[in-house]
N, C-alpha and C positions, 0 to 999 in steps of 0.2 A: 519290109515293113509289115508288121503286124496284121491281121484283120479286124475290122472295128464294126462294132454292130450298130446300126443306123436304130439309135433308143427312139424318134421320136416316130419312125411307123410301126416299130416292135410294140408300145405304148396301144397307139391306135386298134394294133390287132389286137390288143390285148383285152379289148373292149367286151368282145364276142364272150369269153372266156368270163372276165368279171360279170358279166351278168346271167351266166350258168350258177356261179359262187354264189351268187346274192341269192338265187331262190333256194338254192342244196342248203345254204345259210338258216333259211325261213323255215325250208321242209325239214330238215332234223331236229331243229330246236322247238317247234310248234305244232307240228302236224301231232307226235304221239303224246302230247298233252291236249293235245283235240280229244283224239282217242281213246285216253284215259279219264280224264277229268271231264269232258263234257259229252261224250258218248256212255261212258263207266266202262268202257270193256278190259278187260284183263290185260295184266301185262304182255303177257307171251304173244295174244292175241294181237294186239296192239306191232308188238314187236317183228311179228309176221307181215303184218300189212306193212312196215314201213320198207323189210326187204325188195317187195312190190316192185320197185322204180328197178332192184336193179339184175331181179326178172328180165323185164322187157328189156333191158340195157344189154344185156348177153344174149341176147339172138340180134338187138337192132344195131349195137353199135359198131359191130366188123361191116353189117349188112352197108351200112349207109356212109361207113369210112370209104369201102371200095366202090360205093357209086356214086361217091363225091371224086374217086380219082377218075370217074369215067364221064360225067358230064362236061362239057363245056361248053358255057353259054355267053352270053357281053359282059356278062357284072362276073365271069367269074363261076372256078369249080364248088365253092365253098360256102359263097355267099347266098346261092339263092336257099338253100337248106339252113341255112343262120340265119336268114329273114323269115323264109315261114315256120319255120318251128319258135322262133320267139314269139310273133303275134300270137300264135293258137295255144304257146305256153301262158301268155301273158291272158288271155281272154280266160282262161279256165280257172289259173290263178283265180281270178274274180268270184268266181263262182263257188269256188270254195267255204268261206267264211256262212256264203249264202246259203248255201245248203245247211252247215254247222247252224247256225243262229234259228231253221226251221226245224233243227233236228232231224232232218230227215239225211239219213245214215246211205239211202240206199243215191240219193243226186249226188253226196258227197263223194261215195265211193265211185260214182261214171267219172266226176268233174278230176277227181285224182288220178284215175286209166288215163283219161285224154289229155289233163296237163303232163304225164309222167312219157308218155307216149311221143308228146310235142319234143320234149326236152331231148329224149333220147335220140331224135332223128338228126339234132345239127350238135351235139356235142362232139362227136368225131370230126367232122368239118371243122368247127369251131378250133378244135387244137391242131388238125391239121394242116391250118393256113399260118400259122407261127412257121415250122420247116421250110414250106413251099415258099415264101416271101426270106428267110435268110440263107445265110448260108454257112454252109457245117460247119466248120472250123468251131463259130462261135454260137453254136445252135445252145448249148449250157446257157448261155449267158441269155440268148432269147431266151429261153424259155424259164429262165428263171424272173425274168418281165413278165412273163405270161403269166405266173403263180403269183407274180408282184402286184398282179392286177385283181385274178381271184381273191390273195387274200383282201384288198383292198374291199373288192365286195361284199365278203362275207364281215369285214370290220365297222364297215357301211350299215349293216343291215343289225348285224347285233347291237351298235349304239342306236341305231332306229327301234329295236326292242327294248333297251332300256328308258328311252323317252315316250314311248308307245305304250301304255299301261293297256291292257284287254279291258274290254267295256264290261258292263254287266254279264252275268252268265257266261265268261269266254269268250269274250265279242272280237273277233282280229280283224274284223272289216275295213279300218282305217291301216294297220299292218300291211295287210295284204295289199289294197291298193296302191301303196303308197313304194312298196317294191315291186308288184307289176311294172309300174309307169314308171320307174328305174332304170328294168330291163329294155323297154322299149326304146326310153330316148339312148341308152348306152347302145346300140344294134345298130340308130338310124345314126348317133355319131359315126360310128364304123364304116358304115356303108356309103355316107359324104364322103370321109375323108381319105379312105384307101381303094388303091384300084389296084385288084386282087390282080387281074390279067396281067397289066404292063408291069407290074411288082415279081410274079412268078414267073415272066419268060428272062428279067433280068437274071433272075438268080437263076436258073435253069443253065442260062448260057456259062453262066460262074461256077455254078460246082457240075455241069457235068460237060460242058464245053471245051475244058480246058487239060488236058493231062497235066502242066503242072501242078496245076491246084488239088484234083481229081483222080490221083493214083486206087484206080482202084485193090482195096486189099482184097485180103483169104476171102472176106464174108463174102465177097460179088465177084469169083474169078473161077466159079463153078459152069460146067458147060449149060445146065438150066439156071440163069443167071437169078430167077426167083427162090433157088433152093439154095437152103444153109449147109456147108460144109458140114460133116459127122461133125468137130471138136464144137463150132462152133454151135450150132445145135443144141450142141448137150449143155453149154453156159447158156443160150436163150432158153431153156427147160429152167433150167437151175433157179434163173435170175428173174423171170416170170414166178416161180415157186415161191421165192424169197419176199415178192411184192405181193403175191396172196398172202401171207404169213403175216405181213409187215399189216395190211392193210384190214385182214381180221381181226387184232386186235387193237389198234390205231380206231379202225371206224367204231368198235365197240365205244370206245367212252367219247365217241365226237357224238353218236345215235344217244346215247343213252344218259348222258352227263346232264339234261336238263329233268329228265326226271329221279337221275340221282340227286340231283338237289331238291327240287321239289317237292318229291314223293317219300326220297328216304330222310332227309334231313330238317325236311318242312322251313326249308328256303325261300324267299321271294324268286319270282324269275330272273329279276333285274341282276339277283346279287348272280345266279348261274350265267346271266349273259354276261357278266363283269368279266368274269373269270375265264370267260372263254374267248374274250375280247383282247384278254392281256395275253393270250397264246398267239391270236390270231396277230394281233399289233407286232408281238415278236417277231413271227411268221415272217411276216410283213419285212419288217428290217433285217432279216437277217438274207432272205434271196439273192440280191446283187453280193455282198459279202461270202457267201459260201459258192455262185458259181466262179469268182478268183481262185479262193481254196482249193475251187477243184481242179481247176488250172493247172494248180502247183503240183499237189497229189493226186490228183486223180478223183473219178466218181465213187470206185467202189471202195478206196479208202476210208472217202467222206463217209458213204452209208455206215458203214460198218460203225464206224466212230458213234456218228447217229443213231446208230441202234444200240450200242451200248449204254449213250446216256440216258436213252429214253426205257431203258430195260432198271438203271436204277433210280428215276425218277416214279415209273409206274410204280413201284416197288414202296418208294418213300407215300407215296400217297395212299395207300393202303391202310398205313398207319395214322392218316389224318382225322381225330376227331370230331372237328371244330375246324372250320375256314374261316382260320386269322387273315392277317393282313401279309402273314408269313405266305401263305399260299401263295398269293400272285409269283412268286419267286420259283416255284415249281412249275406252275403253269407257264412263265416265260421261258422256261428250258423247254418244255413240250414243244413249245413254237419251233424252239428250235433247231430241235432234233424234226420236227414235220418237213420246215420248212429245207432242213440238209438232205431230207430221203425225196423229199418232189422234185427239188430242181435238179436232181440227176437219175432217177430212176426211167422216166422214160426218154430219156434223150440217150442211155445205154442199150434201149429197146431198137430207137432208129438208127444208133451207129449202124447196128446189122442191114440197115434196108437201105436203097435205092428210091432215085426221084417217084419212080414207076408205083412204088409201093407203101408209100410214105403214109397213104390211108389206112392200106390194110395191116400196116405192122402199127398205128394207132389202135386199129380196133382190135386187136389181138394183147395190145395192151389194156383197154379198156375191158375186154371180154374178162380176162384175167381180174382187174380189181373189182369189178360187178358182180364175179363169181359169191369172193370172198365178200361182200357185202349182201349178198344175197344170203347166205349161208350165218355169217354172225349173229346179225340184230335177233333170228330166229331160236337160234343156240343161248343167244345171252338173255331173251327175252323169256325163254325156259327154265335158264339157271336161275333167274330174278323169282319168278314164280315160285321154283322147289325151295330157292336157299335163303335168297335176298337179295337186295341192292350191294351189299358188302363186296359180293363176288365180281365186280366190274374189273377192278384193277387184279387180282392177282390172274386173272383170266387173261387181261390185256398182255401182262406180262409174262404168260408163258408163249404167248405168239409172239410176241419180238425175239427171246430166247431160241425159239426154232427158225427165225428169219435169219437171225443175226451167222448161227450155224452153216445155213444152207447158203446165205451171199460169201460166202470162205471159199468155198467151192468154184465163185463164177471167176471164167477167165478170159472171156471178150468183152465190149462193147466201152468200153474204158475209152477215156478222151484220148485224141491224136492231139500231135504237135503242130502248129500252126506251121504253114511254109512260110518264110520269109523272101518276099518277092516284092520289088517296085509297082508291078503293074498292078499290086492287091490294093492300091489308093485307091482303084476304082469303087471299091467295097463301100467303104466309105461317101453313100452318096446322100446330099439331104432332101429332103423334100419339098 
């Protein structure tokens, strides 16, 4: 019998997760029309600061992946760093608007260190309790819940932008509250209804307990059981390289796409949040549907495919105009082509890893797409400055062209074949 992933505590974990989306939702679409429109500062500048969060993300989030695999307290490895970095995320959130609305540039900028700060301490945790709670076999399938939940938040928060007009002068102070106290109650759901401990030593005993279930391969049969085989190696280089590529020019038009409507097109917000809503809504539907596919064919099949379409859709948008009614039709392929490269990119990261490391090869994922988001918003924020807004998309799409090259290359982390065992019913347990 097959293994079946238990949807309704995959859901719940997924909480943690959706309400990381909902503020990353907020902070790229608002924070550099803060910056621009009611600070005045220049693009590039503007575009530097927004890199900021993922600075601090590349030193924090390996750091606090690996000492989420090292605590262990009553409620759990994961959870107490997903309880306090929401509150302190959630409090600063506040503070934001307030500083904005006094104008004072310089409370705004602490209130952004300390919220971006909160954020980056339990996002590793946060996705690292998806693993520790299932088990491999069907870890695609979790974790394409887990994205199912993000983009849920992030869908949440952009129709909350569209009913949310800014007050006078750029006012977000109803916005921002109003997804603070999102995050908050989504965290205390979480931490009611799942019990991180008795949840992870089930699955502990399931995928590392058992040698039928648990053969381990090439990646974990090295005498330092933490270190990657040379071939293997060289595909985790390759396939981490592939999701920087993927994710530099992918975050270019997630960062930049509201004041490409705004600023170059002199768009209402509402109409850039439409558009980005119908990607996200795609997103959305398409997660459970594409980790089957990958089932069938595999993960980096899927990507590849993914990248192709999203290489002539960038392409197609280049040429846009005017944002018809045709557009949404572009934009729900962006979904999902997004939505095909998240639910298997980093679950081809943890095929390579062990229970033991399941944090630190998170945050070595995370180090990687932080890198490249640290590095674009600053490059594209420069190119906007010398050339224009025009240059988003052919920019976008020479990074997927170099992604789509360099995943040709990867030759591990690809989905295993289910074992078919009676006593895998256990898998299957409800809550």
């Amino acid at each position: 019998m097959k293994l079946k992933l238990n949807y309704k505590r995959t859901f719940l974990v997924g909480l943690a997760f959706m309400s990381i989306c909902m503020f990353w939702q907020m902070y790229d679409f608002v924070i550099p029309l803060i910056l621009t429109n009611k600070f005045q500062m220049r693009v590039d500048l503007a575009n530097a600061i927004m890199a900021l969060d993922n600075v601090l993300g590349l030193f924090m989030l390996p750091l606090f992946g690996v000492l989420s695999d090292k605590v262990n307290t009553k409620i759990g490895r994961r959870m107490p760093f997903i309880l306090v970095g929401t509150a302190v995320a959630a409090i600063f959130t506040v503070v934001l608007p307030i500083a904005a609305n006094s104008n004072n540039l310089v409370l705004f900028m602490i209130a952004l260190c300390l919220v971006l700060i909160a954020m980056a301490t339990y996002r590793s945790p946060a996705v690292a309790l998806m693993p520790d709670v299932t088990a491999k076999p069907v870890r695609s399938q979790g974790n394409a819940v887990i994205n199912l939940m993000g983009t849920l938040g992030g869908t949440i928060v952009l129709a909350l932008k569209m009913i949310i007009k800014p007050g006078e002068g750029w006012d977000y102070s109803t916005f921002f509250i109003v997804v603070a106290s999102m995050m908050v109650i989504s965290v205390m759901i979480l931490f009611v209804t799942v019990n991180e401990n008795k949840y992870r030593k089930e699955m502990e005993d399931i995928n590392y307990g058992d040698p039928i279930i648990e053969e381990p391969g090439p990646e974990v049969t090295e005498e330092k059981p933490d270190k990657l085989p040379k071939d293997v190696r060289k595909s985790m280089i390759l396939l981490l390289a592939s999701i920087f590529l993927w994710v530099f020019g992918y975050n270019a038009v997630t960062t930049a796409f509201s004041q490409y409507v705004v600023n170059f097109f002199n768009l209402p917000e509402s109409l850039a949040a439409g558009f980005l809503m119908v990607a996200t809504v795609t997103g959305f539907l398409t997660f459970l549907p594409v980790s089957y596919l990958t089932a069938r064919i595999g993960r980096r099949k899927t990507i590849l495919g993914a990248l192709a379409l999203g290489i002539i859709l960038f392409t197609i948008s280049f040429f846009i105009k005017e944002f018809t009614f045709f557009a949404n039709f572009l934009f729900a392929g962006v979904g999902v082509v997004a939505g095909s490269i998240t639910v298997n990119t980093l679950p081809m990261v943890l095929e390579m890893s062990k229970g033991s490391t399941i944090g630190r090869y998170t945050g070595y994922y995370y180090t990687c797409t932080m890198s490249a988001q640290i590095l674009t918003p600053v490059l594209m924020g420069r190119l906007f400055y010398l050339i224009g807004y025009q240059i988003l998309f052919p920019y976008a799409t020479l990074f997927l062209i170099l992604s789509f090259i360099t995943m040709l290359f990867v030759k591990h982390g690809d989905s295993k074949p289910q074992v078919k065992k009676n006593k895998l019913e256990q898998f299957d347990v409800e809550d």
